[in-house]
Each structure stands twice: as structure tokens, then as C-alpha cells.
C-alpha positions as protocol buffer text, in pm:
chain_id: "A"
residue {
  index: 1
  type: UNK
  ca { x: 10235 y: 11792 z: 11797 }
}
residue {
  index: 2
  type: UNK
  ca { x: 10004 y: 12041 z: 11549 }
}
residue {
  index: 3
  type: UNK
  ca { x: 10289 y: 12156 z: 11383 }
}
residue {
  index: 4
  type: UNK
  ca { x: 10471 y: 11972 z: 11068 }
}
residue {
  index: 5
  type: UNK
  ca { x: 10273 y: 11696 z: 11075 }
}
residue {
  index: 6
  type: UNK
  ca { x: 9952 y: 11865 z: 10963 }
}
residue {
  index: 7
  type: UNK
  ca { x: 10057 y: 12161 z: 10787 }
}
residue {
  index: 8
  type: UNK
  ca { x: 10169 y: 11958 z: 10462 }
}
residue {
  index: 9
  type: UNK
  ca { x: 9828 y: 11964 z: 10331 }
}
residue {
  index: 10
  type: UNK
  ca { x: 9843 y: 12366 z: 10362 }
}
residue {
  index: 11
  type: UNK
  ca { x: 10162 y: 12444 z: 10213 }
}
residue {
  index: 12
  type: UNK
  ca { x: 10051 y: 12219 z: 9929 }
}
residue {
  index: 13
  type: UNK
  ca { x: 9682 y: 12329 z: 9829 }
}
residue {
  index: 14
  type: UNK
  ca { x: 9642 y: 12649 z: 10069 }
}
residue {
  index: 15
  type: UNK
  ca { x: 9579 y: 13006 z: 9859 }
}
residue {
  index: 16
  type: UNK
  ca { x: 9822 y: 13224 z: 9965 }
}
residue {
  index: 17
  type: UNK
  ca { x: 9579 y: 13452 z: 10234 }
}
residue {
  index: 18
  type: UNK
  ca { x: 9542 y: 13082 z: 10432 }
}
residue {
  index: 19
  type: UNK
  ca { x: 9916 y: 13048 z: 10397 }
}
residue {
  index: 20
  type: UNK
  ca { x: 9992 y: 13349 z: 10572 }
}
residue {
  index: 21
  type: UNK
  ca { x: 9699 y: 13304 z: 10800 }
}
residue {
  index: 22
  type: UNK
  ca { x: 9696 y: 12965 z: 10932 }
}
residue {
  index: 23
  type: UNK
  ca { x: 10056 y: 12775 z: 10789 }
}
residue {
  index: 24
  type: UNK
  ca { x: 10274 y: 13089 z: 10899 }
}
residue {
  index: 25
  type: UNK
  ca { x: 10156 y: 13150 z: 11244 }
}
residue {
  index: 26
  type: UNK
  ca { x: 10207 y: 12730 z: 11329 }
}
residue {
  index: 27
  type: UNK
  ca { x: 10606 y: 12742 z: 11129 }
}
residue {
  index: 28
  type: UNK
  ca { x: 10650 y: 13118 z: 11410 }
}
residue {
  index: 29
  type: UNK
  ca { x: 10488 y: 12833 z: 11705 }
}
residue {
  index: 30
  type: UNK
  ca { x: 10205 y: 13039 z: 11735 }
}
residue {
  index: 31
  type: UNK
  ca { x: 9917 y: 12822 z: 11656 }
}
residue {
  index: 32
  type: UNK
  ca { x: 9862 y: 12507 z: 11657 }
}
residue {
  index: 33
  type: UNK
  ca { x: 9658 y: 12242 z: 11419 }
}
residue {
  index: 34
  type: UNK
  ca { x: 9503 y: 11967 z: 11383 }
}
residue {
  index: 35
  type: UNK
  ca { x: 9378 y: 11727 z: 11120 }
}
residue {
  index: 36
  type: UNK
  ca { x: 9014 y: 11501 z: 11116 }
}
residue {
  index: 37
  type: UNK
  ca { x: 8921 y: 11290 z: 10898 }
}
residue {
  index: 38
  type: UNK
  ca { x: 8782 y: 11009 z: 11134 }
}
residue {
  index: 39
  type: UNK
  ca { x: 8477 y: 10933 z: 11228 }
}
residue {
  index: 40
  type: UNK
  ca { x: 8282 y: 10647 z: 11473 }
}
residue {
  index: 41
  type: UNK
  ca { x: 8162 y: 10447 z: 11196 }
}
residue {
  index: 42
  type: UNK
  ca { x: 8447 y: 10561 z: 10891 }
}
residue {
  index: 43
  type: UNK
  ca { x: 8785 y: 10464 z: 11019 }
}
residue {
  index: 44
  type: UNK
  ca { x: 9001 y: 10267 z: 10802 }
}
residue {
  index: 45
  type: UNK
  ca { x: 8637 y: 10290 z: 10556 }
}
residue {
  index: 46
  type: UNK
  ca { x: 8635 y: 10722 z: 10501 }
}
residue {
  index: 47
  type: UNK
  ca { x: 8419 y: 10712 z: 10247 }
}
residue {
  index: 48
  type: UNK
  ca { x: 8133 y: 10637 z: 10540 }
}
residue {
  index: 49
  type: UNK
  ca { x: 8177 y: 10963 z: 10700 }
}
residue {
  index: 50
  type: UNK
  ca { x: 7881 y: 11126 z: 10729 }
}
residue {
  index: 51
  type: UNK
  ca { x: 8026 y: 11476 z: 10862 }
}
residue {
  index: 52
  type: UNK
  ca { x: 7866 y: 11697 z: 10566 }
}
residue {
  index: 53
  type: UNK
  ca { x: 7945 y: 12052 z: 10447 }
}
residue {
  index: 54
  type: UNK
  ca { x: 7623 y: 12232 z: 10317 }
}
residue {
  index: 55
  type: UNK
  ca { x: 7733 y: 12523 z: 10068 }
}
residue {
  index: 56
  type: UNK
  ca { x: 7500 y: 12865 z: 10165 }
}
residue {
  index: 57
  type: UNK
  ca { x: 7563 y: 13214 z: 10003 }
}
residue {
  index: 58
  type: UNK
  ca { x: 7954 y: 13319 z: 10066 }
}
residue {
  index: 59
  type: UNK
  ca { x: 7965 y: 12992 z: 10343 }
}
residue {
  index: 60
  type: UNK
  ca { x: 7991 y: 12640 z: 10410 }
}
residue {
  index: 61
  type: UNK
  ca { x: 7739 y: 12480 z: 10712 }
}
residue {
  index: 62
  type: UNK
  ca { x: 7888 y: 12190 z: 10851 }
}
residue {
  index: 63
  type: UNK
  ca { x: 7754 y: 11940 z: 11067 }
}
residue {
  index: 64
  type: UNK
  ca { x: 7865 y: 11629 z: 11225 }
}
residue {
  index: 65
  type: UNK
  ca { x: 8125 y: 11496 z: 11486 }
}
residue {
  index: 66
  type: UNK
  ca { x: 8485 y: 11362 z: 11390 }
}
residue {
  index: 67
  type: UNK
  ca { x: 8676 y: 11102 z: 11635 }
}
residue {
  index: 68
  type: UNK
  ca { x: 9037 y: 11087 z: 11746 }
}
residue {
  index: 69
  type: UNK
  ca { x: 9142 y: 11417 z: 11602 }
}
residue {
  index: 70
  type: UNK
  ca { x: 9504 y: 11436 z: 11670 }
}
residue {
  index: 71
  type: UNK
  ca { x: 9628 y: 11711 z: 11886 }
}
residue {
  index: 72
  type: UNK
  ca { x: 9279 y: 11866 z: 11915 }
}
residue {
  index: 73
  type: UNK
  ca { x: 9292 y: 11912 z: 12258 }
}
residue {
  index: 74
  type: UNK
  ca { x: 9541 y: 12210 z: 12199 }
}
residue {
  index: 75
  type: UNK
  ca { x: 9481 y: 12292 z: 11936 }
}
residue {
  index: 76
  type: UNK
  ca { x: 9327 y: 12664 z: 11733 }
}
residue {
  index: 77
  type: UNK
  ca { x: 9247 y: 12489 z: 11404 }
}
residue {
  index: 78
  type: UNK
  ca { x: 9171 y: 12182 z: 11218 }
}
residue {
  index: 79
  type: UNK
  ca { x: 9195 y: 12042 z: 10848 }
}
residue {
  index: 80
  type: UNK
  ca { x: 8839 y: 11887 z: 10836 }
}
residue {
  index: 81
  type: UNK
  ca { x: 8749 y: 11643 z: 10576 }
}
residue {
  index: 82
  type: UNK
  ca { x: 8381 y: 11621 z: 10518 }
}
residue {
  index: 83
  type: UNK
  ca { x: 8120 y: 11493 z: 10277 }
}
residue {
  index: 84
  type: UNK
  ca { x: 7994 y: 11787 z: 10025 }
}
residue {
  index: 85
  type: UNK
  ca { x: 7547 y: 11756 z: 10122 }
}
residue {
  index: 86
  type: UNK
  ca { x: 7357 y: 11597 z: 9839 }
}
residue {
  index: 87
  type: UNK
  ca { x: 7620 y: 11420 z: 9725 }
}
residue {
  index: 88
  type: UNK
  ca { x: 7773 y: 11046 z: 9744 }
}
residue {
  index: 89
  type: UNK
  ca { x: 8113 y: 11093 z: 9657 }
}
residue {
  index: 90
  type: UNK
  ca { x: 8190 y: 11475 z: 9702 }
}
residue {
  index: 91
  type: UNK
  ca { x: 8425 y: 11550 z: 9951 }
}
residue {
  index: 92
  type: UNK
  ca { x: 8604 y: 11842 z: 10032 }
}
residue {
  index: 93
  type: UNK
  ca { x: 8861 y: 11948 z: 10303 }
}
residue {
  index: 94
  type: UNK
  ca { x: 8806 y: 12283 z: 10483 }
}
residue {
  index: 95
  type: UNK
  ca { x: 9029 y: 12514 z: 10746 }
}
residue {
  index: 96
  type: UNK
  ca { x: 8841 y: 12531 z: 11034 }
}
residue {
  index: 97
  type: UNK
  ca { x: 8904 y: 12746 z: 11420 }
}
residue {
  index: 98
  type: UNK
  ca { x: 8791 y: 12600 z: 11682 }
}
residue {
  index: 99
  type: UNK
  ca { x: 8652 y: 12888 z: 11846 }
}
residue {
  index: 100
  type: UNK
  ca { x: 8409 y: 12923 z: 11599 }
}
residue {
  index: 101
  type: UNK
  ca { x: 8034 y: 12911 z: 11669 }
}
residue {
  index: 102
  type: UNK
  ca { x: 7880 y: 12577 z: 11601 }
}
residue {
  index: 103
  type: UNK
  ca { x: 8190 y: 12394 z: 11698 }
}
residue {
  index: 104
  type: UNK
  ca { x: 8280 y: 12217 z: 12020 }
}
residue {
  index: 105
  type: UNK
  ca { x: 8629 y: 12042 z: 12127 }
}
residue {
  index: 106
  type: UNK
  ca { x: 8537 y: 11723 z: 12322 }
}
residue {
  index: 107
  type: UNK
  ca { x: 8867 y: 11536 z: 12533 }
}
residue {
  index: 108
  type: UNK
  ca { x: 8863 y: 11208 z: 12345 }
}
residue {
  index: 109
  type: UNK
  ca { x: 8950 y: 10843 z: 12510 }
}
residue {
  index: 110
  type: UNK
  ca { x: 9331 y: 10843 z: 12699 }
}
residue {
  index: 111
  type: UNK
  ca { x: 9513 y: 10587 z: 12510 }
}
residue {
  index: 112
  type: UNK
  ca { x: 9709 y: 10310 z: 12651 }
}
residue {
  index: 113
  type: UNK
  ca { x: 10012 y: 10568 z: 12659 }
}
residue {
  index: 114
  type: UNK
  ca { x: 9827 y: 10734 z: 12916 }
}
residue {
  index: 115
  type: UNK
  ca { x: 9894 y: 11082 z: 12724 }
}
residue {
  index: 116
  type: UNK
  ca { x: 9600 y: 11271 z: 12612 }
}
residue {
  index: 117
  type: UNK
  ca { x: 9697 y: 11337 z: 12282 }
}
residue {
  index: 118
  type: UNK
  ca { x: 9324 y: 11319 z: 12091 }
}
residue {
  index: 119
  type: UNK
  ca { x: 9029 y: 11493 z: 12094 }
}
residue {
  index: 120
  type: UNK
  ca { x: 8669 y: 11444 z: 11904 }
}
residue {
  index: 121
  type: UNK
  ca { x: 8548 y: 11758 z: 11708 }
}
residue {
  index: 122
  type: UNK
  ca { x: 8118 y: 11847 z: 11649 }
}
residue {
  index: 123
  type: UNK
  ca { x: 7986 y: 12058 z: 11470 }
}
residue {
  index: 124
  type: UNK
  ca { x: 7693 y: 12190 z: 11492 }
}
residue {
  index: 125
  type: UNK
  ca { x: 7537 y: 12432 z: 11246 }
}
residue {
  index: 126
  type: UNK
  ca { x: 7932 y: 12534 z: 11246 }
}
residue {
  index: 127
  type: UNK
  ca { x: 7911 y: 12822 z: 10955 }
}
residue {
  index: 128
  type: UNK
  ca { x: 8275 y: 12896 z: 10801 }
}
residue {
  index: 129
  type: UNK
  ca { x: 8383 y: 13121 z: 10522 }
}
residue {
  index: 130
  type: UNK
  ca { x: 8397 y: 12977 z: 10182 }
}
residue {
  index: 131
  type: UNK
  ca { x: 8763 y: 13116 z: 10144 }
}
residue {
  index: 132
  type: UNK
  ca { x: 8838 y: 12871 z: 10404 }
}
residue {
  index: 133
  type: UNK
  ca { x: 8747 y: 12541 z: 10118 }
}
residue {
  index: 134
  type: UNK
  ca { x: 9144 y: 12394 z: 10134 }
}
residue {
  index: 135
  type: UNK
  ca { x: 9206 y: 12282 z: 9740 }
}
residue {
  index: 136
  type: UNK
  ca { x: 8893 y: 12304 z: 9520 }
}
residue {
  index: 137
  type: UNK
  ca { x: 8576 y: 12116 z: 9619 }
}
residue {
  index: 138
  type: UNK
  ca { x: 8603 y: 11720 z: 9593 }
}
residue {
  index: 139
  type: UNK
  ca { x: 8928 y: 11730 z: 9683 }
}
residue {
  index: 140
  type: UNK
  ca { x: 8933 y: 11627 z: 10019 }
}
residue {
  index: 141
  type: UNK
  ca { x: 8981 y: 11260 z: 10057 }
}
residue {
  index: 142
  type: UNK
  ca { x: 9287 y: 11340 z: 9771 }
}
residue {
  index: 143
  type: UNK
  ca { x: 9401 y: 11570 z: 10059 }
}
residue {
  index: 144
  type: UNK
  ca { x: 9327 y: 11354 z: 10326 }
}
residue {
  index: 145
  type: UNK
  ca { x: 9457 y: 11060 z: 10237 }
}
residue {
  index: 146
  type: UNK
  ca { x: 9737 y: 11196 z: 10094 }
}
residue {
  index: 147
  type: UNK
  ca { x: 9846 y: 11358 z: 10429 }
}
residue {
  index: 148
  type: UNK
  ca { x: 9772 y: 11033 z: 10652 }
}
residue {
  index: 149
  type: UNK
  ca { x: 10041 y: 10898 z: 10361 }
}
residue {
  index: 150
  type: UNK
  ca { x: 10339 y: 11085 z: 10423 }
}
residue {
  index: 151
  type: UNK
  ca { x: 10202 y: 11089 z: 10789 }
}
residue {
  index: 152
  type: UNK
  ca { x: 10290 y: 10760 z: 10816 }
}
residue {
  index: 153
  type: UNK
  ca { x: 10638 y: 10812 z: 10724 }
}
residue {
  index: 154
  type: UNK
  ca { x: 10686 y: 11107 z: 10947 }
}
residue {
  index: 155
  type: UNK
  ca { x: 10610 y: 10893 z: 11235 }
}
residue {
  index: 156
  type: UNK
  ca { x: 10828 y: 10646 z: 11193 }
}
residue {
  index: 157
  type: UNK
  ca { x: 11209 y: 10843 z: 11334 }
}
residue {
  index: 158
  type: UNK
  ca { x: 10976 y: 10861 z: 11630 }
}
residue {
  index: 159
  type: UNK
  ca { x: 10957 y: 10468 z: 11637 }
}
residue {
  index: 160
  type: UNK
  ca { x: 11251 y: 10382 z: 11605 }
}
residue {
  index: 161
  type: UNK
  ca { x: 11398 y: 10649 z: 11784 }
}
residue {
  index: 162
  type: UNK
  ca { x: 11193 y: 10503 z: 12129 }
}
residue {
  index: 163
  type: UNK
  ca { x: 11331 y: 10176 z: 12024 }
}
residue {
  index: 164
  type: UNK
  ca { x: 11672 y: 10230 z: 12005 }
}
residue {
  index: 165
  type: UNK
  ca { x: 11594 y: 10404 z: 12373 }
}
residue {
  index: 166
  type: UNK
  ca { x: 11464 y: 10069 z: 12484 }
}
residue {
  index: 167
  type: UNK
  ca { x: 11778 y: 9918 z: 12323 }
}
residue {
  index: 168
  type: UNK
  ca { x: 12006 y: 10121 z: 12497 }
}
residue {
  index: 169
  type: UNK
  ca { x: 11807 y: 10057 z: 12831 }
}
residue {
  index: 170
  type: UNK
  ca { x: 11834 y: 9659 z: 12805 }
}
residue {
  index: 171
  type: UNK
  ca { x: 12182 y: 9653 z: 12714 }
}
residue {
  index: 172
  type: UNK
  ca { x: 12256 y: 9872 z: 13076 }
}
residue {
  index: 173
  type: UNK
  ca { x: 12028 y: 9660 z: 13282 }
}
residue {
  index: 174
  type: UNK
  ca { x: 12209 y: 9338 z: 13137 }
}
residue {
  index: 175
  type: UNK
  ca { x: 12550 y: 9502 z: 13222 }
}
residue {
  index: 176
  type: UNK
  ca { x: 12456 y: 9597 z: 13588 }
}
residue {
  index: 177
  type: UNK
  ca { x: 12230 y: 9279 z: 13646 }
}
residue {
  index: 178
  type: UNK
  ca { x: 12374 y: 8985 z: 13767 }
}
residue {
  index: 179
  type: UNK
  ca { x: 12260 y: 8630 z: 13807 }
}
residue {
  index: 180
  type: UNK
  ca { x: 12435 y: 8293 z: 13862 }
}
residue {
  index: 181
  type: UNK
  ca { x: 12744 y: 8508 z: 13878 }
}
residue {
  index: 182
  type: UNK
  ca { x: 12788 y: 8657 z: 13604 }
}
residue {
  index: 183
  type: UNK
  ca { x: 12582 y: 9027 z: 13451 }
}
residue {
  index: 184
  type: UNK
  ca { x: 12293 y: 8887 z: 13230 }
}
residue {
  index: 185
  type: UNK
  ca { x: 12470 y: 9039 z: 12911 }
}
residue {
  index: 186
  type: UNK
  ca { x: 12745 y: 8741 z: 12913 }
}
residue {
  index: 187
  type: UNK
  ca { x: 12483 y: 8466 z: 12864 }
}
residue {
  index: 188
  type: UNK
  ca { x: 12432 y: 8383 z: 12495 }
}
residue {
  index: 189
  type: UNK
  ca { x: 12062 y: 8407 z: 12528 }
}
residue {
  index: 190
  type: UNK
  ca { x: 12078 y: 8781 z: 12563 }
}
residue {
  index: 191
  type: UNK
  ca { x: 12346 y: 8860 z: 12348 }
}
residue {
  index: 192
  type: UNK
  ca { x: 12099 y: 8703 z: 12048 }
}
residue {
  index: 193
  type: UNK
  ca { x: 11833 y: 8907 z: 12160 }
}
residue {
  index: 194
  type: UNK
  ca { x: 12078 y: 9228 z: 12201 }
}
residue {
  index: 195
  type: UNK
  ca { x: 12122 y: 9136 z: 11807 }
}
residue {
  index: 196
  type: UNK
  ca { x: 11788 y: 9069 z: 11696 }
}
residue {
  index: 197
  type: UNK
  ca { x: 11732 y: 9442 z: 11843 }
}
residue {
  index: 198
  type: UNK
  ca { x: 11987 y: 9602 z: 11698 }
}
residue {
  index: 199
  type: UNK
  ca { x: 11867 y: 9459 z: 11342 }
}
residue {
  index: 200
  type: UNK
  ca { x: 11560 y: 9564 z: 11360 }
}
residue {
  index: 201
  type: UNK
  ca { x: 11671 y: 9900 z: 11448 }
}
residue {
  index: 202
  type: UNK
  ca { x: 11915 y: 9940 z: 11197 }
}
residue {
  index: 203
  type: UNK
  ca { x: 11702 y: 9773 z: 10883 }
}
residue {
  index: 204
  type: UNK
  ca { x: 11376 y: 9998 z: 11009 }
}
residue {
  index: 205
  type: UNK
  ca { x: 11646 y: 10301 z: 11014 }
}
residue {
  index: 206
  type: UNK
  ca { x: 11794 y: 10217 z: 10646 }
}
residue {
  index: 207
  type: UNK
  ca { x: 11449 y: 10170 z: 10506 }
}
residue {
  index: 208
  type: UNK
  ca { x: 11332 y: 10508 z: 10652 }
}
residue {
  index: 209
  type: UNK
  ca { x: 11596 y: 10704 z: 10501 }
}
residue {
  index: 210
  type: UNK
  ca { x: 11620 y: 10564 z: 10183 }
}
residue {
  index: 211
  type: UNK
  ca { x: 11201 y: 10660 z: 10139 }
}
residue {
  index: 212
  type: UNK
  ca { x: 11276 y: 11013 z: 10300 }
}
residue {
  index: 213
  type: UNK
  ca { x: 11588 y: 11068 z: 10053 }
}
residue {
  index: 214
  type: UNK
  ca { x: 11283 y: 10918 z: 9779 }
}
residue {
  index: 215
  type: UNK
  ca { x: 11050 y: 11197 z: 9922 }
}
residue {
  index: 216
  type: UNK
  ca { x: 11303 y: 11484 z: 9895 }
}
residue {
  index: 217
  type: UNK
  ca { x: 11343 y: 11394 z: 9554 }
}
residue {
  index: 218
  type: UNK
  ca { x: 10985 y: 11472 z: 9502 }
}
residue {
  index: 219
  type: UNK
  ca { x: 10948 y: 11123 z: 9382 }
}
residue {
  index: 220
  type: UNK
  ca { x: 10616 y: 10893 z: 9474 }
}
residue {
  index: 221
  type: UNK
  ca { x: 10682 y: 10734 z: 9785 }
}
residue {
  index: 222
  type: UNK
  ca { x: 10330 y: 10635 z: 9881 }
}
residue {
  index: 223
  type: UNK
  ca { x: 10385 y: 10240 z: 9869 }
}
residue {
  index: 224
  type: UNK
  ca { x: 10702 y: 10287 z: 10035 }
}
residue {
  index: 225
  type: UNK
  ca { x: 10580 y: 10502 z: 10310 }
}
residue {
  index: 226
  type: UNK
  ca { x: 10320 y: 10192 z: 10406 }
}
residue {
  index: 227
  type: UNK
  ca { x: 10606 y: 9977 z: 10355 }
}
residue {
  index: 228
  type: UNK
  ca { x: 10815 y: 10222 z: 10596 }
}
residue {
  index: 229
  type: UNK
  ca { x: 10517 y: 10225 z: 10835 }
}
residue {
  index: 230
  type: UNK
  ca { x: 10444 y: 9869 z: 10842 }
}
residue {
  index: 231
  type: UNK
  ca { x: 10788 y: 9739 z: 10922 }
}
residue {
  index: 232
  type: UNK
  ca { x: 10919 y: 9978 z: 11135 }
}
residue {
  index: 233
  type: UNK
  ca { x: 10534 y: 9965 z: 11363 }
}
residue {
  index: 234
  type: UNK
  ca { x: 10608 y: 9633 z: 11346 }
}
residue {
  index: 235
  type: UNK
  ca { x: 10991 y: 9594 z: 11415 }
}
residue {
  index: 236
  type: UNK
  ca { x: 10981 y: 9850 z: 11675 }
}
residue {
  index: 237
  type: UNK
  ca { x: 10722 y: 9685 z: 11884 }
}
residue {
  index: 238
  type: UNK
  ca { x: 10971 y: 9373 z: 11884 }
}
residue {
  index: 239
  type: UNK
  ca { x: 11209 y: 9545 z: 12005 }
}
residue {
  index: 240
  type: UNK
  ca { x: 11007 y: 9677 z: 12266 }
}
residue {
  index: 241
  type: UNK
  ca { x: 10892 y: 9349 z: 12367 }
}
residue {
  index: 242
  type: UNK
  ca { x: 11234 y: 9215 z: 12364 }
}
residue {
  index: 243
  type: UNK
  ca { x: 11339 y: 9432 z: 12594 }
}
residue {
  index: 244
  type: UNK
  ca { x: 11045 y: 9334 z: 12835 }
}
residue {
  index: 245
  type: UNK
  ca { x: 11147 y: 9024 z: 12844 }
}
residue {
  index: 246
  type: UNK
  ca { x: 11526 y: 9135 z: 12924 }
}
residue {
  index: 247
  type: UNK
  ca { x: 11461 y: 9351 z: 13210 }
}
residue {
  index: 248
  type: UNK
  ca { x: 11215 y: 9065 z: 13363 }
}
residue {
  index: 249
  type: UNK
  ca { x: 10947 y: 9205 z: 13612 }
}
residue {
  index: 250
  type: UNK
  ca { x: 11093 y: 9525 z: 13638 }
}
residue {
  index: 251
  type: UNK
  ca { x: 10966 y: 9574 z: 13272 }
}
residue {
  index: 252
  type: UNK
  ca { x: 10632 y: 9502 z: 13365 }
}
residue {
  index: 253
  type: UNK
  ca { x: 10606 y: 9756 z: 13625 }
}
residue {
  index: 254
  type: UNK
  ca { x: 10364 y: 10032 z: 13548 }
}
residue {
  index: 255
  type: UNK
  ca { x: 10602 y: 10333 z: 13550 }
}
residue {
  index: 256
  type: UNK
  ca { x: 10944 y: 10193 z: 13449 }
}
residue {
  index: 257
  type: UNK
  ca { x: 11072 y: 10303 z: 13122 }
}
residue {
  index: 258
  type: UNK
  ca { x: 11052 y: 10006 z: 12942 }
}
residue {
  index: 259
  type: UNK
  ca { x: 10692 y: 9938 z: 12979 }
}
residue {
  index: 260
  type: UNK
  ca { x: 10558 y: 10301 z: 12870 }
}
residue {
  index: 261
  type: UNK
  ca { x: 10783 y: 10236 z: 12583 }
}
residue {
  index: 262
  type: UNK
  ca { x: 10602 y: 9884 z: 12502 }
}
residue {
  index: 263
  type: UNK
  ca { x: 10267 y: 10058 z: 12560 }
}
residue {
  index: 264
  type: UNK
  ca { x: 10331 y: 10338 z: 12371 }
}
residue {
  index: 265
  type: UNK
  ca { x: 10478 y: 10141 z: 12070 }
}
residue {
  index: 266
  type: UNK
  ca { x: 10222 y: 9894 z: 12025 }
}
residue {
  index: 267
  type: UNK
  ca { x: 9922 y: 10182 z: 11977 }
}
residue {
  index: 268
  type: UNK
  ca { x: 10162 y: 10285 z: 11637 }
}
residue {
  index: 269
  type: UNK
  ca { x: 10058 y: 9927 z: 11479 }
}
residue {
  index: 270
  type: UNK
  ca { x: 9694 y: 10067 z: 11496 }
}
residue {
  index: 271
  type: UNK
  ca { x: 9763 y: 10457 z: 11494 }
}
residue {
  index: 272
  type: UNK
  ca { x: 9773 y: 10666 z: 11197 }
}
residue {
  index: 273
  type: UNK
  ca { x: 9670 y: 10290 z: 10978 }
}
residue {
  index: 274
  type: UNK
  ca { x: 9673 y: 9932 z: 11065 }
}
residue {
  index: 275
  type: UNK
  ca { x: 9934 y: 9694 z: 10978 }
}
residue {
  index: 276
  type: UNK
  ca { x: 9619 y: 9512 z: 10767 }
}
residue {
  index: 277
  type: UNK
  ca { x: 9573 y: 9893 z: 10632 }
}
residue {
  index: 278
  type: UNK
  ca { x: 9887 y: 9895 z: 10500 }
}
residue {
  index: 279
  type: UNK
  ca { x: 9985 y: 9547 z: 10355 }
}
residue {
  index: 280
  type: UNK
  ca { x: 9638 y: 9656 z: 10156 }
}
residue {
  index: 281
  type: UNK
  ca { x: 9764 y: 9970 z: 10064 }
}
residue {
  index: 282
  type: UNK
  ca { x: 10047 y: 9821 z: 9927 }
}
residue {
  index: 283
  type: UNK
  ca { x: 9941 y: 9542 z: 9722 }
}
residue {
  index: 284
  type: UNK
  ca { x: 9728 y: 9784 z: 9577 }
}
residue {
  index: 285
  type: UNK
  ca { x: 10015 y: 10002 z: 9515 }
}
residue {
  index: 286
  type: UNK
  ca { x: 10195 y: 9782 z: 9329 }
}
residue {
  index: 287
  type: UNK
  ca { x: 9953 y: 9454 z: 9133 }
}
């Protein structure tokens, strides 16, 4: 959390003074960062962010508030996205620290994970330095959007990691349980569901690492990193439920394993993009 995930936009458009001030120190796991884009009434819609940056002298004024701001609660700066003032479709992303005058960290909503992983960001006649403008003005939703992107695919070993951990879990508690007799894994019912698992896991796995290998290439990958997202959102939250419904009550009880796997899986078919986010994003990607 703050680290790889957010820096991308840096290493790509930063001058070299904000490299060494802001990407270097969060590579040595000395700062942290995070990245808003989101506002109350401009989710999936950004271009209804009203957040605005208001250029004056050798500084940028900006005011507004931003919503689930990914590991803001810890951390000492944030990639802001905001609307450039006067205009309708200038926007520009700026380096911001959070100790700065004018802006204030708020604790946002605790997801159904239960982990406090957001945090809302407002500003309030929050006065930066103009060498702090990340890219060239009007190039923020370019940088925005094209983090969330490659976001998208960064999350997904995470997915499919915490389903092949529910996986592993259901194929133990069908070993050790017994019932009529026999453990629950030598009834055909669970061995199809064992298999179902296990092919989502390994086709979400396959797809993943054939769009990384893409990405490493330097090649486009941004219809195959909602393709990536979707499906493995998607496939992992099957798997999740699957295992659930293996492990019976005991995988609905508020603590066990299992169940802060489902809960924490099915927040990633809303987090970081819907799954109606990206089937758009990818028809548009490719008619």
C-alpha cells in the first residue's frame, strides 16, 4: 500500500527534482503515496469532478474534496487530479503533501473488509508550488486514467492469490470433514466444485501473465488489463463463494478465513472499476 501502485504515474511524467523528491524516498520505504482522482458525484463519470486548481503567480490554489483516496490514511503525499479553474475540459494532475496548509486527511467509510484502507482528501485554499504540476497542464485525466489502467492489472496477483488461499482452505476442510462416513472430498459434488476452482484459478493466472509479459514488452495492454480485471474480479469471487458453500456454516462465520476472503473479494468487482466499467472499456477498446 502507497508504494508501486501509485508511483507509475511519477516515474513516467515526474521532472527529475520530483523524482528524487517524492518517487525515491517511497522505492527507500520512506514515504508513502497516494493517488485521488474520485470524487462524491465523479466516480466511474471523472470528468464531473469539480476539485479545481486555480493558477496564481509561481502557485497552484486548489480547492475541493476527493473521496476514497487509496492509502490516504498513511499516507505523506498524493497524485491529485483536478479540474484547471475557468475551464471545462482542462485537467491537470499535481504532487501534493499532506501536511500542507489548506489540506486536511479525513478517515473515509471502513469497507466491508473491515480494513481501513481509504481516506477522503479537502482542500481548502491548499496553495502548492507550480514545480509540483505532474506532466504539463491538461494532462491529468491522461495520467489518471492511465494509472487506474495498469492499476487494474496490478491488482489482480492479489486476487487470485486470496483465491487460491481459499482453494487450498476448502480442499483441507473437505479432507478432515466427514459426513455419512466418508471426508466431504470423496463425494462427487465437491470434487466438481474442487475443479471448477482450480479453473478459474489457473485461466485468471494464465491470462494475467500473458498481459504482464504484454506490459514488459512495453506493448498496449489497456484492453487487456480490463479484460485481466474483469475476469479474474469476477472468477475470483466464484471461487470465493464456492468455497462458502464447501465449508458450510463455518464459512459464514464472521471471523473464519473463508468469509473475510469472500468479503474482501467481492469489494474488487467494484474497487479500482466496475465489472460494467470494464466490459465498457473494452468494447470501446476494440469496435
Amino acid at each position: 500500500m502507497g508504494g508501486p501502485l501509485r508511483v507509475g504515474a511519477i516515474v513516467k511524467y515526474a521532472t527529475e527534482e520530483q523524482r528524487e523528491r517524492y518517487l525515491m524516498p517511497v522505492v527507500r520505504g520512506e514515504r508513502a503515496c497516494c493517488f485521488s482522482i474520485t470524487e462524491e458525484d465523479a466516480g466511474s463519470d471523472v470528468r464531473r469532478m469539480t476539485t479545481t486548481a486555480t493558477p496564481d503567480g509561481d502557485t497552484y490554489v486548489l480547492n475541493g474534496k476527493k473521496v476514497f483516496s487509496s492509502a490516504a490514511p498513511f499516507a505523506d503525499f498524493a497524485i491529485v487530479v483536478a479540474r484547471m479553474a475557468g475551464t471545462e475540459e482542462a485537467y491537470s494532475a499535481f504532487l501534493v503533501d499532506l501536511d500542507t496548509p489548506g489540506c486536511t486527511v479525513l478517515d473515509g467509510e471502513v469497507p466491508m473488509s473491515g480494513q481501513q484502507m481509504e481516506g477522503d482528501l479537502v482542500f481548502e485554499d491548499c496553495r502548492i508550488p507550480a514545480a509540483n504540476l505532474l506532466g504539463e497542464i491538461g494532462q491529468g485525466l491522461r495520467i489518471g486514467i492511465g494509472r487506474i489502467t495498469l492499476n487494474r492489472l496490478l491488482h489482480c496477483p492479489s486476487l487470485i492469490g486470496a483465491a487460491r488461499r481459499a482453494w487450498d482452505l476448502s480442499v483441507q476442510y473437505a479432507m478432515n470433514r466427514v459426513v455419512f462416513g466418508q471426508p466431504l472430498l470423496a463425494h462427487q459434488a465437491i470434487h466438481h466444485k474442487i475443479a471448477e476452482m482450480a479453473t478459474e484459478i489457473y485461466a485468471a493466472r494464465a491470462m494475467v501473465m500473458t498481459t504482464a509479459a504484454k506490459a514488459d514488452r512495453g506493448d498496449n495492454v489497456s484492453v487487456e488489463a480490463n479484460m485481466c480485471k474483469l475476469f479474474t474480479s469476477e472468477a475470483s469471487f466464484r471461487v470465493a463463494d464456492q468455497a462458502v458453500q464447501i465449508h458450510g456454516k463455518a464459512g459464514l462465520t464472521r471471523g473464519h478465513e473463508v468469509e473475510q476472503i469472500f468479503r474482501s473479494l467481492r469489494m474488487f468487482r467494484i474497487v479500482t472499476g466496475t465489472t460494467e466499467i470494464h466490459k465498457n472499456a473494452i468494447a470501446k477498446g476494440l469496435i
